[in-house]
C-alpha positions as CSV (number, residue, x, y, z in Angstrom):
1,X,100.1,32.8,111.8
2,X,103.6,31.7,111.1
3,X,106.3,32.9,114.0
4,X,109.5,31.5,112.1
5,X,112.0,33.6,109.9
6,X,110.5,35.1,106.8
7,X,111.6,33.7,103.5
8,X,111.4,34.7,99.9
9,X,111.4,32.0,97.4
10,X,111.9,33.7,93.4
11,X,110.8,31.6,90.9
12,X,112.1,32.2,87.2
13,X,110.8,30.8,83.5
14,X,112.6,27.8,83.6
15,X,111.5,23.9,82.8
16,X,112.7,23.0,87.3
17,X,110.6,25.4,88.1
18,X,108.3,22.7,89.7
19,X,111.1,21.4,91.7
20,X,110.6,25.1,93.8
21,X,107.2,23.5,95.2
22,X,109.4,21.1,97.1
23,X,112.0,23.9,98.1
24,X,109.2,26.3,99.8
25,X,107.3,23.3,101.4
26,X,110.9,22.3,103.0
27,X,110.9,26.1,104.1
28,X,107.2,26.0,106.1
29,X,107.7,22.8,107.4
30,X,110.1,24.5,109.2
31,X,107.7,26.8,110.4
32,X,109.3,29.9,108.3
33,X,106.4,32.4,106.4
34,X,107.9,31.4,103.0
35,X,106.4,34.2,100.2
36,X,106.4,33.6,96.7
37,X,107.8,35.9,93.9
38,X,107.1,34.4,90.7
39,X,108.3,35.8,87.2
40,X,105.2,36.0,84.5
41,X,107.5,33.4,82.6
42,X,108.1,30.9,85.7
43,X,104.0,30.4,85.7
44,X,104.1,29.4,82.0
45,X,105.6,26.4,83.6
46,X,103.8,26.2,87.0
47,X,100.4,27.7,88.4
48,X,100.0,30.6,90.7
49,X,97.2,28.0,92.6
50,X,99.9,25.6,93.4
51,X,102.2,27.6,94.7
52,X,99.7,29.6,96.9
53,X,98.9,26.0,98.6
54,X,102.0,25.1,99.4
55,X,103.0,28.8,100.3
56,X,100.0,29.4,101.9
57,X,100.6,32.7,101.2
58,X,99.7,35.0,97.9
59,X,102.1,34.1,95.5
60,X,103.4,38.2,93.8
61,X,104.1,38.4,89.9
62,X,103.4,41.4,89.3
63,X,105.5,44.8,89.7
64,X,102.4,47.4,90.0
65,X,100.3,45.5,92.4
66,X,99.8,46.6,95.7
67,X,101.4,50.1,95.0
68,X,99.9,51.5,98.3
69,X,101.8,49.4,100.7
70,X,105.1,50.0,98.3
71,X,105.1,45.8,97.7
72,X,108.1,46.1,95.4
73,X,110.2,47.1,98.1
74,X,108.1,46.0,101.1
75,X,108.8,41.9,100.1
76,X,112.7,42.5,100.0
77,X,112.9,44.4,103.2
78,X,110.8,41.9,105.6
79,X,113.0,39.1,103.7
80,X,115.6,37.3,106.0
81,X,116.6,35.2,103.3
82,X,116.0,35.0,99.8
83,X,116.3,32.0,97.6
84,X,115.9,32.1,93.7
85,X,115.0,28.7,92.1
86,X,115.1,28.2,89.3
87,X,117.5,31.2,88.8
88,X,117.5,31.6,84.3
89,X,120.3,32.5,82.3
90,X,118.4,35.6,82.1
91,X,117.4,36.6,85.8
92,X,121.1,35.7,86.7
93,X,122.4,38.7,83.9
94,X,119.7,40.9,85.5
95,X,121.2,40.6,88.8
96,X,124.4,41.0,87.9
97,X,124.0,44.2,86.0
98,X,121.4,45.3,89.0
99,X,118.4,45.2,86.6
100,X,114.6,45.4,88.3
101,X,112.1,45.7,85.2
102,X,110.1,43.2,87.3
103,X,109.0,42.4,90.9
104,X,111.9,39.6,91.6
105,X,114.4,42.0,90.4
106,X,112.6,44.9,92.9
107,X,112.5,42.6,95.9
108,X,115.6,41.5,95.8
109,X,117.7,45.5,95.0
110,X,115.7,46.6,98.2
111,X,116.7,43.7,100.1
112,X,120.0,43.2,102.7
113,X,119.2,39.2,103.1
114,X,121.4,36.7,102.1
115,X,120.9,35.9,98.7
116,X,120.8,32.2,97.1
117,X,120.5,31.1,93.5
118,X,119.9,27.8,92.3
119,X,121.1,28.4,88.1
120,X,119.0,25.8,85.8
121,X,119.9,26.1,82.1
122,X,121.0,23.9,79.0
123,X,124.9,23.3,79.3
124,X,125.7,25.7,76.5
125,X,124.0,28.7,78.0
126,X,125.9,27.9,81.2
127,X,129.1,27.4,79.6
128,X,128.8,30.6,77.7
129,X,131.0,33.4,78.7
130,X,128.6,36.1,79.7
131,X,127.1,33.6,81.9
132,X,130.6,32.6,83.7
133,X,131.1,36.1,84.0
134,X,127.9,37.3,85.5
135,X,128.0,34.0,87.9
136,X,131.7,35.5,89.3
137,X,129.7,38.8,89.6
138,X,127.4,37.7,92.0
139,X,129.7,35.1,94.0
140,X,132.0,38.6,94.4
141,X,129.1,39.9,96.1
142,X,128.3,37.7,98.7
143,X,125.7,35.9,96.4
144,X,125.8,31.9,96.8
145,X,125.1,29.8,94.0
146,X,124.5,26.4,94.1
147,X,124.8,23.9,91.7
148,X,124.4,23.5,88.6
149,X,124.7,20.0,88.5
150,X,125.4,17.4,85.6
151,X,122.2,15.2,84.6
152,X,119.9,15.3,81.9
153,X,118.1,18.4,80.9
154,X,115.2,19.3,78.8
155,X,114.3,16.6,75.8
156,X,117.6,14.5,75.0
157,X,119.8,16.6,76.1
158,X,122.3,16.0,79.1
159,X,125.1,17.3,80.9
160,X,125.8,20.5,83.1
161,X,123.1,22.9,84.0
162,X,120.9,20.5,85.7
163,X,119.4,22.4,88.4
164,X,120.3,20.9,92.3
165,X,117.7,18.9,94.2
166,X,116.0,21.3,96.4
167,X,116.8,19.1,99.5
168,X,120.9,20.6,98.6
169,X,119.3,24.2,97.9
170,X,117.2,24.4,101.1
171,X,120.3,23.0,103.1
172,X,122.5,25.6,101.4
173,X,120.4,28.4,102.1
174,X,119.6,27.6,106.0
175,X,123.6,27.5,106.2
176,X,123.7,30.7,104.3
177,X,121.5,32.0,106.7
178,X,123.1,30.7,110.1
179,X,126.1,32.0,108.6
180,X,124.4,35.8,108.1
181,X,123.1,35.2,111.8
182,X,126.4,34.4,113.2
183,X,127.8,37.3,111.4
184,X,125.2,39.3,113.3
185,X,125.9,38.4,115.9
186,X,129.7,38.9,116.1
187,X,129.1,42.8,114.7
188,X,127.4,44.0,117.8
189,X,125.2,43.4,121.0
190,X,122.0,42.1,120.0
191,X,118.5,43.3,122.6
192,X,119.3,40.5,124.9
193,X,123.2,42.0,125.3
194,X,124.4,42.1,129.0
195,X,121.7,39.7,130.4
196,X,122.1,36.5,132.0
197,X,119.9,34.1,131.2
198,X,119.4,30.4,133.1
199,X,117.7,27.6,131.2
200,X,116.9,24.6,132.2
201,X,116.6,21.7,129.2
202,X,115.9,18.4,128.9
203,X,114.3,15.5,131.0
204,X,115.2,13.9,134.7
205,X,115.8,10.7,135.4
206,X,114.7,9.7,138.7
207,X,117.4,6.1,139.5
208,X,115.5,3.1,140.9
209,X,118.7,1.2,140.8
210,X,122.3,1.4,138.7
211,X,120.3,-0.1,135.8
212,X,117.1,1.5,135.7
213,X,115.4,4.6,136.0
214,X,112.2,6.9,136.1
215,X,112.0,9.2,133.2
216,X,110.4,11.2,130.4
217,X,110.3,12.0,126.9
218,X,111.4,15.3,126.4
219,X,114.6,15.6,124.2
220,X,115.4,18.7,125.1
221,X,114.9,20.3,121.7
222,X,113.2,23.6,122.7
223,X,115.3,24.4,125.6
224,X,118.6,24.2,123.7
225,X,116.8,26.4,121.0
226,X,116.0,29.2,123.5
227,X,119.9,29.0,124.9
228,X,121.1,29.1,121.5
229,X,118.8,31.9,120.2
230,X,119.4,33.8,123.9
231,X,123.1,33.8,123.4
232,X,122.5,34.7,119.1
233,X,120.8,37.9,120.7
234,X,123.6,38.5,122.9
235,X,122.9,37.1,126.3
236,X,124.9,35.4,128.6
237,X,123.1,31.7,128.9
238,X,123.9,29.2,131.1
239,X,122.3,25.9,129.9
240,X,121.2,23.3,133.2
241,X,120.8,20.3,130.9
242,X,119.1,17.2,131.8
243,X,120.0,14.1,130.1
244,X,119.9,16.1,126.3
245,X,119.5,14.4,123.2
246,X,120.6,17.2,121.1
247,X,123.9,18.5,121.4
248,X,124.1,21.5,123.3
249,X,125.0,25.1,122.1
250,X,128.6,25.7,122.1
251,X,128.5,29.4,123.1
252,X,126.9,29.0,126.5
253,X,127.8,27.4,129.8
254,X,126.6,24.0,130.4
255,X,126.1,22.7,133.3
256,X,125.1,18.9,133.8
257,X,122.1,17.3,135.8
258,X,120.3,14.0,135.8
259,X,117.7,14.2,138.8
260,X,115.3,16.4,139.6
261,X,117.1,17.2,142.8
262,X,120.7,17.5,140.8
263,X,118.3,20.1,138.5
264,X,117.5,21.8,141.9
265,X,120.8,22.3,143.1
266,X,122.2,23.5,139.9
267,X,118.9,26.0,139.1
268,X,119.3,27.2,142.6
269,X,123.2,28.0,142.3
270,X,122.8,29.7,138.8
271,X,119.4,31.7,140.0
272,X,120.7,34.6,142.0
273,X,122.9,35.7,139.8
274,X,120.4,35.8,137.1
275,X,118.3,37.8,134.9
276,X,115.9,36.1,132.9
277,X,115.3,31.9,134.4
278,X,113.5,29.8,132.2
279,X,112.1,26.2,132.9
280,X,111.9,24.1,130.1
281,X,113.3,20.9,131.5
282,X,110.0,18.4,132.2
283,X,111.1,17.7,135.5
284,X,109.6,14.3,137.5
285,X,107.0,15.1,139.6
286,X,107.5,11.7,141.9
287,X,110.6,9.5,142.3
288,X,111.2,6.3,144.3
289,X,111.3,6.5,148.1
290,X,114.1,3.9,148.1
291,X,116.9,3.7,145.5
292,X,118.2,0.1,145.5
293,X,122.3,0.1,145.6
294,X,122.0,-3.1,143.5
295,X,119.8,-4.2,140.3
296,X,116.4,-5.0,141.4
297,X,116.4,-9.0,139.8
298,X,113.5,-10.0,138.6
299,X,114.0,-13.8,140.0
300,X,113.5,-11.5,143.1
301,X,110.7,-9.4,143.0
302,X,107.9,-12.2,141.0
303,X,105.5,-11.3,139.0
304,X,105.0,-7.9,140.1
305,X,107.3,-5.5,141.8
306,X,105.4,-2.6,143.9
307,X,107.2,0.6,143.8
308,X,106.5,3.4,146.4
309,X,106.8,7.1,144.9
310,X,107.2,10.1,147.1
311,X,106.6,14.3,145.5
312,X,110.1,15.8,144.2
313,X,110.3,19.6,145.0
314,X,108.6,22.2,142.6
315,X,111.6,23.5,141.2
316,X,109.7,26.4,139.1
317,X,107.7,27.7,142.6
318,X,110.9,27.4,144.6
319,X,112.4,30.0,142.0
320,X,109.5,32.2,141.5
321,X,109.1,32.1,145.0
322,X,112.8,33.1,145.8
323,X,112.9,35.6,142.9
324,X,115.0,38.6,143.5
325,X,113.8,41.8,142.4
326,X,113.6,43.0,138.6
327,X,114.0,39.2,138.0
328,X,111.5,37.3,135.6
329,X,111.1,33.8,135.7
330,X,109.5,31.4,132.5
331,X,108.1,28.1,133.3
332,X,106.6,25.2,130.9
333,X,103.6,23.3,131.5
334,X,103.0,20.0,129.2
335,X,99.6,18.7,129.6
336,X,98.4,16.4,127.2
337,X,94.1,17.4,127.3
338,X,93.0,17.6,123.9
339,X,90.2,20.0,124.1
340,X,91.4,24.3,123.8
341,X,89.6,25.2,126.5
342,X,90.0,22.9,128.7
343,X,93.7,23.2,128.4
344,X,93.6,26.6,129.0
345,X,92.0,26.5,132.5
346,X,95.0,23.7,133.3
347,X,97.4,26.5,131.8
348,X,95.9,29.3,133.9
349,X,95.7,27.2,137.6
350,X,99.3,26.4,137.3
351,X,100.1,29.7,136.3
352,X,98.7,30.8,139.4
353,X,100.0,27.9,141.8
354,X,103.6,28.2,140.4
355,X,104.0,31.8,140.8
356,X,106.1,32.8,137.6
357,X,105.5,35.7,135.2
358,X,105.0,33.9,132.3
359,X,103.8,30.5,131.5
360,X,104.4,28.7,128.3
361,X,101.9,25.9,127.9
362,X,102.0,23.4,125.8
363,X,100.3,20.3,124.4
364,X,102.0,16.9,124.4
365,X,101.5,13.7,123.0
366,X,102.5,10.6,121.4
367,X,103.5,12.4,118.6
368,X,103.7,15.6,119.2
369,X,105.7,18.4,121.4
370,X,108.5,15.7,123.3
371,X,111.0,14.8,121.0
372,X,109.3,16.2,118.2
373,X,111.0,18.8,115.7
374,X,108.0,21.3,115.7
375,X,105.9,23.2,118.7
376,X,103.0,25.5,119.3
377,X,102.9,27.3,122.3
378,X,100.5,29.8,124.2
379,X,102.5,32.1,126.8
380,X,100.3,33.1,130.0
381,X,101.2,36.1,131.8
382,X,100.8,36.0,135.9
383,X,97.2,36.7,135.8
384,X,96.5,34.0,133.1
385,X,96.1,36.2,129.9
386,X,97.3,34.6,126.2
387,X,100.5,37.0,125.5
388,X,101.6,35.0,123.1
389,X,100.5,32.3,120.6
390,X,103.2,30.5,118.3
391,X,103.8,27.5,116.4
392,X,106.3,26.4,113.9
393,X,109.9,24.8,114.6
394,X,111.4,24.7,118.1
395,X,113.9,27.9,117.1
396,X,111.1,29.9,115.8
397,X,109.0,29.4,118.9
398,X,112.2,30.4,120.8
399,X,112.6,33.3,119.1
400,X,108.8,34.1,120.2
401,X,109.6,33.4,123.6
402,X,112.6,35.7,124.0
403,X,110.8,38.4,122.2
404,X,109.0,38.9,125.5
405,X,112.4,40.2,127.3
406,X,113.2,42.6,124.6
């Protein structure tokens, strides 16, 4: 099951239409549930079975199926984006006149989502003056078109109406979207409005000397996700960030922290006035017992050089401990055991030992979970029952997470 945004993709009767394969795999690697409208022309040019695999999703032609769960207008209003590629000379006069003799046409009158049309045509059709018109049309209403571009086009022909690359047509549609969301967000209070919300992002750094240091791989990625998507939804975030390797969200409060006990200090400042704390920073379980005040020199030390560790505090119990009333508190756990079960029962013991209401649990590897651009996630509540399962990009997941405060 997908837990990212819900995308449309309309595909026309047009020779690109098999460049919209690559457009809806960009869209669920991305962890969106990407659902495919496709004209009776556009699979003259490309199969349903194709689409369907990519999609992995039913891919919709036709405008009388599924007539009990009203599909013509059921697609359109679960959309949050919509993305026509190939867009024909013909589907783009439809939509400017507000035709729906098909499904495409249906999903996208009964839909409010931000609308994006790649047009793909010979230059002549795209020159012509009822197409010029019909493009303003749409760009008057908010539509945005991208492209054409200037290449060659069916047989010898070349010149304008050369359809983008869908790399440029799945990077104008996310902006598209942000853009809607941001828009969203400035109109009113979204569920989260008037909480304050304290996230903690990113990895410590435990300093053996002024060189060197004890660390981890987390990048930081989904913590800045949930402060970004907590502030989208109208929360007041502050954002404790630990050594980030994203940039951090401009429309929250950022404070800095390198060690776990700069983490503590800052958590335990920004706790009591909070709402909603969340843990995602991976925080060092040990550091050094001795930090040197010069580099440790390896002419010095030999062969070997013997370290002595010593327990940091348990941020996460501290705060679930010291909780005030009303007041939830989120941890992370990254464990790396490979086998479903077994990870479970490590999920469920540290959501007892730490104390917090929820637990999001997580797998971690080499190449997955640190650093990477995806997740999947199974939130524990306080007696160690699954509330949640998600997977998909770090901002999807987010979004999953937060839907637990609403």
């Amino acid at each position: 099951m997908s837990s990212g945004r819900t995308i449309v993709v309309g595909v026309t009767g047009g020779i690109a239409a098999y460049k919209a394969v690559n457009i809806v795999r960009a869209f669920v690697l991305r962890g969106d549930s990407v659902h495919v409208v496709a004209t009776p022309a556009a699979l003259r040019f490309i199969g349903k079975p194709t689409l369907e695999a990519i999609s992995r999703n039913p891919v919709h032609t036709d405008l009388y199926e599924g007539v009990a769960e009203v599909r013509h207008v059921a697609i359109g209003q679960s959309a949050d984006l919509i993305v026509v590629a190939p867009a024909t000379a013909n589907t783009i006069a439809k939509l400017a006149c507000g035709l729906a003799d098909d499904l495409l046409g249906n999903t996208i009158l009964a839909s409010t989502a931000p609308l994006v049309i790649a047009p793909a045509m010979h230059t002549e059709m795209w020159n012509n003056a009822a197409t010029r018109a019909n493009v303003a049309t749409l760009r008057e209403r908010g539509v945005v078109v991208v492209g054409p571009g200037t290449g060659r086009l069916t047989g010898a022909d070349s010149g304008a109406g050369r359809m983008e690359e869908p790399d440029t047509i799945v990077a104008a549609a996310l902006a598209a979207l942000a853009e809607a969301d941001q828009g969203a967000a400035a109109a009113g209070p979204g569920d989260l409005a008037g909480k304050r919300i304290v996230i903690s992002a990113g990895g410590t750094r435990e300093p053996l000397d002024p060189v060197r240091f004890l660390g981890n791989r987390s990048s930081g990625k989904q913590g800045v996700a949930l402060a970004e998507a907590a502030a989208a939804r109208g929360a007041s975030v502050v954002l404790v960030a630990a050594n980030l390797e994203v940039p951090a969200p401009k429309n929250v409060d950022v404070r800095l922290a390198s060690s776990a006990a700069d983490l503590e200090r800052a958590m335990l400042l920004a706790a009591p006035d909070a709402d909603v704390i969340i843990m995602a920073a991976a925080v060092a379980d040990y550091g050094p017992a001795e930090v040197r005040p010069e580099k440790i020199k390896k002419d010095d030390t030999g062969d070997t050089l013997v370290l002595t560790l010593v327990r940091n505090p348990d941020i996460l119990a501290g705060l679930a401990a010291a909780r005030k009333p009303g007041q939830v508190v989120i941890g992370f756990a990254a464990e790396t055991e490979t086998d479903p079960a077994l990870l479970l029962e490590l999920g469920r013991d540290k959501a007892a030992r730490k104390g917090c209401d929820f637990l999001v649990l997580n797998r971690v590897g080499w190449s997955e979970g640190f650093a990477s651009e995806r997740n999947a996630v199974t939130v524990l509540d306080s007696h160690g029952d699954i509330v949640i399962e998600a997977s998909g990009s770090k901002m999807s997941v987010a979004g999953r997470i937060l839907d637990l405060l609403s």
